[in-house]
BAFIDREN-839179 format. One record per residue: residue number from 1; x, y, z of N, C-alpha, C in turn. Coordinates in nm, 3 decimals, m for minus. Layout:
<nodes>
(NUM; (X; Y; Z); (X; Y; Z); (X; Y; Z))
...
</nodes>
This chain:
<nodes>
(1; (m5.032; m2.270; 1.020); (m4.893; m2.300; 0.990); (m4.839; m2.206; 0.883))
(2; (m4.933; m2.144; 0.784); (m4.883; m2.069; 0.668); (m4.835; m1.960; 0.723))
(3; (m4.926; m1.908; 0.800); (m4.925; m1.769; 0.888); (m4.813; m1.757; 0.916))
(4; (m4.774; m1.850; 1.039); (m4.645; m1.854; 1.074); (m4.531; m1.893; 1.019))
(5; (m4.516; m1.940; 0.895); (m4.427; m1.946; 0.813); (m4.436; m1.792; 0.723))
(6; (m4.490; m1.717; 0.718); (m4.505; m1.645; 0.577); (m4.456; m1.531; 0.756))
(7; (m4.488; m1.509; 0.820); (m4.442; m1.395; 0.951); (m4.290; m1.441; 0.982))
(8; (m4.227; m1.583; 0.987); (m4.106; m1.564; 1.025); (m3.996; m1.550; 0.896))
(9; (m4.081; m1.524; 0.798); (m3.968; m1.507; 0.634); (m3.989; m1.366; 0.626))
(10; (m4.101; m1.261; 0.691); (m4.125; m1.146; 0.636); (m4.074; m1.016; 0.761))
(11; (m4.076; m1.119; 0.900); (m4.069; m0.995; 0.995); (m3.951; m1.019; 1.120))
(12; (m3.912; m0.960; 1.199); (m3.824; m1.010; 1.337); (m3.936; m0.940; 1.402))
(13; (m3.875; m0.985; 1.520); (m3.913; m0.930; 1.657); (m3.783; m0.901; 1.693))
(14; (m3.802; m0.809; 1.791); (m3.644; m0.713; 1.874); (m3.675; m0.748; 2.003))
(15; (m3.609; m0.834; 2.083); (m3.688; m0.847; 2.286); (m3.587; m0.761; 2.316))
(16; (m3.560; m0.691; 2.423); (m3.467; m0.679; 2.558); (m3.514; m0.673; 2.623))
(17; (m3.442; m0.718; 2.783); (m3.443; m0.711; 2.908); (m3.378; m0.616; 2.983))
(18; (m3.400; m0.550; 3.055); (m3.325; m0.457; 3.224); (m3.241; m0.539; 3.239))
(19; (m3.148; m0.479; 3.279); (m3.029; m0.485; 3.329); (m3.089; m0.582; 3.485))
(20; (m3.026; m0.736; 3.508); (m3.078; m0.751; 3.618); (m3.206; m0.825; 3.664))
(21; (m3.316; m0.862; 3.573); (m3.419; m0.849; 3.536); (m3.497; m0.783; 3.529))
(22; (m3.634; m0.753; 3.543); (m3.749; m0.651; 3.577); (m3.806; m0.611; 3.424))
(23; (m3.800; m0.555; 3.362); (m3.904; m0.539; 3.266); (m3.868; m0.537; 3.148))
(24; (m3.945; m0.593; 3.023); (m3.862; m0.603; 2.897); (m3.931; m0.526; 2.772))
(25; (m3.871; m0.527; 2.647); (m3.958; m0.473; 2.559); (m3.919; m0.563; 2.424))
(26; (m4.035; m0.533; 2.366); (m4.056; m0.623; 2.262); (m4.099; m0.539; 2.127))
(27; (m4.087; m0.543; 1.994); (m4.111; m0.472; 1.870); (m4.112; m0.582; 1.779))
(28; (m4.225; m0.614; 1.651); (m4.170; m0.670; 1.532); (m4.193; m0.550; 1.455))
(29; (m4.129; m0.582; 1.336); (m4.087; m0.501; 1.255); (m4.049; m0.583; 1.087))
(30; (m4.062; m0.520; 0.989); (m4.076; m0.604; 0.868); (m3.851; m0.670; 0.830))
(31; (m3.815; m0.735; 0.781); (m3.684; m0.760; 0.771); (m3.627; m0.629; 0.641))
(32; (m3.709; m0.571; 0.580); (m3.665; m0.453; 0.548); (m3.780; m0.403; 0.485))
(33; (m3.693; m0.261; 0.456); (m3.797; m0.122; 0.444); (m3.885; m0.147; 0.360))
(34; (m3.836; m0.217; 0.221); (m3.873; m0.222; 0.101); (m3.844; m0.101; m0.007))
(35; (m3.835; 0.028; 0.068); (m3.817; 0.139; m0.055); (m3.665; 0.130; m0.118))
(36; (m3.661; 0.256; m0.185); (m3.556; 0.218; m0.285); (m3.471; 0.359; m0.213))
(37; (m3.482; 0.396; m0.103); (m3.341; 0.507; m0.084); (m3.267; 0.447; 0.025))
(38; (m3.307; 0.357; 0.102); (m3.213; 0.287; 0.193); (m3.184; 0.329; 0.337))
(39; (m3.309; 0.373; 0.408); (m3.300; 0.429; 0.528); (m3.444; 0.510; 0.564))
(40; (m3.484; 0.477; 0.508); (m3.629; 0.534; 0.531); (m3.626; 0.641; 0.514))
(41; (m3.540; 0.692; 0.479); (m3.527; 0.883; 0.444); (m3.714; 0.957; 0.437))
(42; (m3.695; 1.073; 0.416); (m3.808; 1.166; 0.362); (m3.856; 1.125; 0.241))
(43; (m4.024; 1.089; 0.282); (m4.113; 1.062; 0.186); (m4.076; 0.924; 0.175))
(44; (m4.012; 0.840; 0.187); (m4.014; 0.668; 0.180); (m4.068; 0.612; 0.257))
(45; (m4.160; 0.543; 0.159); (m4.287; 0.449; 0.210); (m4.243; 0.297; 0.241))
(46; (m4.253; 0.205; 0.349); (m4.257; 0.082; 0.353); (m4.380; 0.024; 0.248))
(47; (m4.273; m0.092; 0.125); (m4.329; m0.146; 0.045); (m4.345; m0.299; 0.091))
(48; (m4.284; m0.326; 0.224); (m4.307; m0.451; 0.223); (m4.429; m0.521; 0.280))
(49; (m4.547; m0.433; 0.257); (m4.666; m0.535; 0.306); (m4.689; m0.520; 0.473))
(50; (m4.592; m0.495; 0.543); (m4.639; m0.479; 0.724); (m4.719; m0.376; 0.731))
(51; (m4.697; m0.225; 0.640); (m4.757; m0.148; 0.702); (m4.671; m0.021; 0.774))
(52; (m4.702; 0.088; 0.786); (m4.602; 0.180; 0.819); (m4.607; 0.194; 0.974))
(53; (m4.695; 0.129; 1.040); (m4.696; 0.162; 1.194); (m4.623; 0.050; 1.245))
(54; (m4.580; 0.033; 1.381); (m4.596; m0.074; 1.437); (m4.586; m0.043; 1.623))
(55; (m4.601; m0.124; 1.713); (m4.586; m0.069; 1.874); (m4.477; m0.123; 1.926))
(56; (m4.399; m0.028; 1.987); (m4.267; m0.078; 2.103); (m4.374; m0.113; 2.188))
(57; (m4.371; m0.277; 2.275); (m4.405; m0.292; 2.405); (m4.325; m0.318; 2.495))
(58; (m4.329; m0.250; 2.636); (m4.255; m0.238; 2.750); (m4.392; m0.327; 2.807))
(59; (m4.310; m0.477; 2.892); (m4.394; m0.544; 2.928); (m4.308; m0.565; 3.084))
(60; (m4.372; m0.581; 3.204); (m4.308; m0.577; 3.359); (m4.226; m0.791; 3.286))
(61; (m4.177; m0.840; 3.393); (m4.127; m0.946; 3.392); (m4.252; m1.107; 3.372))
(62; (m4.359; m1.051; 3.418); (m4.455; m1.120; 3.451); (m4.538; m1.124; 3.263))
(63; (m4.498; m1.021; 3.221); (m4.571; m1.022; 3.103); (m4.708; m0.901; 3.064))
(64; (m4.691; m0.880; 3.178); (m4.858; m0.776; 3.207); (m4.782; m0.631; 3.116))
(65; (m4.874; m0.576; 3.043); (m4.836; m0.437; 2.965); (m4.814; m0.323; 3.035))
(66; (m4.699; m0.233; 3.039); (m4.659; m0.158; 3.112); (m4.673; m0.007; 3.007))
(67; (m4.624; 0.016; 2.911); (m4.654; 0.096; 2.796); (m4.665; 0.037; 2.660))
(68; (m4.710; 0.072; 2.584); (m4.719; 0.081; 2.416); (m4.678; 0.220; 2.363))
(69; (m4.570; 0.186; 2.281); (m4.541; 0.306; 2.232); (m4.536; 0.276; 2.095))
(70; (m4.649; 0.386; 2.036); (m4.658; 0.415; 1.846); (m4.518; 0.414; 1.802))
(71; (m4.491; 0.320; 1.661); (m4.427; 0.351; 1.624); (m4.405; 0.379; 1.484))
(72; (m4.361; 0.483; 1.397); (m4.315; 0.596; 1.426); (m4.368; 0.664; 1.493))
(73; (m4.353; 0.739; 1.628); (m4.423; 0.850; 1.654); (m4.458; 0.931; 1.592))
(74; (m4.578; 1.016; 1.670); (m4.701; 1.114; 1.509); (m4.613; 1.263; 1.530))
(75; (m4.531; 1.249; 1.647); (m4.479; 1.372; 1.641); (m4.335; 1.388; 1.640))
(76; (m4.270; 1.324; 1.512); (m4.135; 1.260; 1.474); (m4.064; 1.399; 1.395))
(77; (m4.011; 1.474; 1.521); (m3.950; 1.588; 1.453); (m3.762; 1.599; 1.483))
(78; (m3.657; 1.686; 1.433); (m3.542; 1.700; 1.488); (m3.570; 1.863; 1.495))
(79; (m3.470; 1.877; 1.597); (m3.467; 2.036; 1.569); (m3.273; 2.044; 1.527))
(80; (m3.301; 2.095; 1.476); (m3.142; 2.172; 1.452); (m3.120; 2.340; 1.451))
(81; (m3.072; 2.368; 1.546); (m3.065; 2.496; 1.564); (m3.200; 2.591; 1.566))
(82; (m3.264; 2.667; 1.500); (m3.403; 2.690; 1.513); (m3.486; 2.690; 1.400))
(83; (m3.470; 2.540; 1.332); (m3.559; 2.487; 1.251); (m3.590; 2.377; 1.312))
(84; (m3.701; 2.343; 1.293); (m3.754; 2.185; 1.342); (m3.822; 2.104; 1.195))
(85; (m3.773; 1.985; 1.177); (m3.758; 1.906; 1.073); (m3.825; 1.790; 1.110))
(86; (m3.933; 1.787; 1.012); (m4.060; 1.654; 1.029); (m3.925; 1.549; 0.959))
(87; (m3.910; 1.459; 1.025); (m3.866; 1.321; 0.963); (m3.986; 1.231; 0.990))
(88; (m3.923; 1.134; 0.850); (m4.037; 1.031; 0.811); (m3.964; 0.848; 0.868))
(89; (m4.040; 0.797; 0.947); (m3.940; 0.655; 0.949); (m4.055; 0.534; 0.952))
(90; (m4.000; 0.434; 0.907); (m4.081; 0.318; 0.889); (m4.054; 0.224; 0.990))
(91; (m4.132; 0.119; 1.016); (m4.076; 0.038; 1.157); (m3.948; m0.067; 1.096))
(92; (m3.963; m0.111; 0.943); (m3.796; m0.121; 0.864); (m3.728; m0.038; 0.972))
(93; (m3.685; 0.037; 0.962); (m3.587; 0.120; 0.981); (m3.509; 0.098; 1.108))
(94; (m3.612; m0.001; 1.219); (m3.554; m0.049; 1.320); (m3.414; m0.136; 1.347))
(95; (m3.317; m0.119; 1.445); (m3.198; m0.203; 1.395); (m3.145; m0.290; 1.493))
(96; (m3.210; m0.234; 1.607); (m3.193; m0.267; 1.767); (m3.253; m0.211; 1.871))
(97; (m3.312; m0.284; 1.972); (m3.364; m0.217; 2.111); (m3.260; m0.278; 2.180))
(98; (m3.255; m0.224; 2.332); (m3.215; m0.234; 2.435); (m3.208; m0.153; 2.539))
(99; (m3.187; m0.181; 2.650); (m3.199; m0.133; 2.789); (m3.068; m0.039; 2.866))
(100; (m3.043; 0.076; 2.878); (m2.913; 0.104; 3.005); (m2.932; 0.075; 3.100))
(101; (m2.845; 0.100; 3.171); (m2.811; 0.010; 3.319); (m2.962; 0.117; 3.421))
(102; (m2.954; 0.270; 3.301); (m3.082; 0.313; 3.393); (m3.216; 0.256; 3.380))
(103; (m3.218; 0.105; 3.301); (m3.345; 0.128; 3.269); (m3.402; 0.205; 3.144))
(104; (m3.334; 0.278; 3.075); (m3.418; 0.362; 2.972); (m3.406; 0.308; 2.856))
(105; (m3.548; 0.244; 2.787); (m3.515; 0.174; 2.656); (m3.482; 0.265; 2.571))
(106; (m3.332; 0.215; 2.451); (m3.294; 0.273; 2.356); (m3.315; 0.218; 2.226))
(107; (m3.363; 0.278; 2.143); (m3.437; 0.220; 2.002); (m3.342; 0.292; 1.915))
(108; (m3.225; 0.183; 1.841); (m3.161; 0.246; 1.736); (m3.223; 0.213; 1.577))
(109; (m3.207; 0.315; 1.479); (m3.229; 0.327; 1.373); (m3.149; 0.322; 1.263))
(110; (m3.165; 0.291; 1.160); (m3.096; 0.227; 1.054); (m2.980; 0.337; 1.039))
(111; (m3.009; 0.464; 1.004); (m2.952; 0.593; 0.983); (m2.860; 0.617; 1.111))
(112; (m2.881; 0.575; 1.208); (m2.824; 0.595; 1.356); (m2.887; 0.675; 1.405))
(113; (m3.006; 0.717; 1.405); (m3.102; 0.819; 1.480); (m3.161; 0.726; 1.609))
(114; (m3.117; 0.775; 1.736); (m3.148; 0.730; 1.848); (m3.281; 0.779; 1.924))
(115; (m3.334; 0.701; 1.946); (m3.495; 0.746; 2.025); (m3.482; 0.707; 2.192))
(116; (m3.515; 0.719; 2.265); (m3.474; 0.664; 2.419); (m3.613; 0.686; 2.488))
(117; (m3.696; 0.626; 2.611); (m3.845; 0.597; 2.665); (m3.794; 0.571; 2.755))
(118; (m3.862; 0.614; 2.896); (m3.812; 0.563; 3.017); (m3.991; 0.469; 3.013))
(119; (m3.979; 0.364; 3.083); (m4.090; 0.254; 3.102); (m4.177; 0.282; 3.137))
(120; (m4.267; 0.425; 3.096); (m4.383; 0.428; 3.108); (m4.445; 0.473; 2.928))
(121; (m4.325; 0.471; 2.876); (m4.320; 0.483; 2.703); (m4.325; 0.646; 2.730))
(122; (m4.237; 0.724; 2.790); (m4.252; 0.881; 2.760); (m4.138; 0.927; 2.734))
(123; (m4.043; 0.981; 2.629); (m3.963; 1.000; 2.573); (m3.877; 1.077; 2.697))
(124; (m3.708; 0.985; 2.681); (m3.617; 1.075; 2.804); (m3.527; 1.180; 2.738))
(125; (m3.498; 1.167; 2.615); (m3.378; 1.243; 2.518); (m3.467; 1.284; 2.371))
(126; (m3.476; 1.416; 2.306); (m3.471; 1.428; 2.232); (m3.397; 1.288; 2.122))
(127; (m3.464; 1.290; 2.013); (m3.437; 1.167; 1.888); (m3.297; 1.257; 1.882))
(128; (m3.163; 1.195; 1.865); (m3.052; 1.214; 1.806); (m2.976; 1.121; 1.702))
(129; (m2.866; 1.197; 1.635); (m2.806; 1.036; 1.574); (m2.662; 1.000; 1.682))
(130; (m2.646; 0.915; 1.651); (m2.532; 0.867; 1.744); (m2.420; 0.879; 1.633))
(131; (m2.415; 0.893; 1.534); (m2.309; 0.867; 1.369); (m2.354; 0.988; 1.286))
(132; (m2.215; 1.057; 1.260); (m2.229; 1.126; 1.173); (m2.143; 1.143; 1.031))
(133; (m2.195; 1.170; 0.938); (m2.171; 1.103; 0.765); (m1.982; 1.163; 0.753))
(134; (m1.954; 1.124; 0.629); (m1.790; 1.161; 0.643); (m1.789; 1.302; 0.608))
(135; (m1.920; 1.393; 0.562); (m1.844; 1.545; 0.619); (m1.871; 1.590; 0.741))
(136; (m1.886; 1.518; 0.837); (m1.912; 1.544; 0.967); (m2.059; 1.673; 1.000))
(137; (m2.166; 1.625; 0.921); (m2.281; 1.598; 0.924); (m2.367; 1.515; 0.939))
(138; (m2.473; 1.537; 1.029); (m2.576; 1.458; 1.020); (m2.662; 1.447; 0.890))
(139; (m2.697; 1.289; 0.954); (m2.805; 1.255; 0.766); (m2.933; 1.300; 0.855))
(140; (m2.984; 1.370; 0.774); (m3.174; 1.409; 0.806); (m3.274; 1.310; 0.698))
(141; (m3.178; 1.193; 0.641); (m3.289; 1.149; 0.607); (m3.327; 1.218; 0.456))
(142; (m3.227; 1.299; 0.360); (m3.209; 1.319; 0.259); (m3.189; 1.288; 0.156))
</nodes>
């Protein structure tokens, strides 16, 4: 009973479903980052005790495991023009999953950095942000 009291004060879970039914995905994740820059930026560590990993699961309707996908991925880069930029993210940083009408789960991020997996967990879009800051730049997480 503690367990489960001390997990529903410290963490969510994220579900979605397909459009329609057919397969869903599931993530917990801590209720925040814990660090002190407010987005998991570069070099910010999750202080809240979960841990810096956690797994997106894409599960069929039935429940049976379809992918696991690491999360942060180990190979969490942007490119901008012809630099490529290690970003750092914590599973905090999560803000929402959900499904398009194609099927392709979309994993938004605190910062607005978008990740997208078609259901075998293999990335369909380069990570982008969907929002960009008021000088009409992207945040890298600075």
């Amino acid at each position: 009973f503690e367990l489960s009291r001390l997990l529903s004060t410290t963490t969510t879970t994220f579900v979605a479903g397909c459009p329609n039914g057919g397969p869903i995905a599931a993530v917990t994740a801590p209720l925040s980052t814990g660090g002190g820059s407010g987005g998991g930026g570069i070099g910010n560590v999750s202080t809240s005790g979960f841990g810096s990993r956690t797994t997106i699961r894409i599960m069929n309707n039935s429940g049976k495991l379809m992918a696991a996908i690491p999360f942060p991925p180990k190979d969490f880069s942007l490119f901008t023009g012809t630099q490529q930029i290690q970003i750092h993210r914590s599973p905090g940083d999560i803000i929402a999953i959900g499904f398009t009408s194609r099927c392709v789960l979309v994993v938004v991020l605190r910062d607005s950095l978008v990740l997208s997996y078609d259901l075998l967990g293999k990335r369909v879009l380069p990570p982008f942000f969907a929002l960009i800051d008021r000088n009409g730049e992207r945040n890298l997480g600075k």
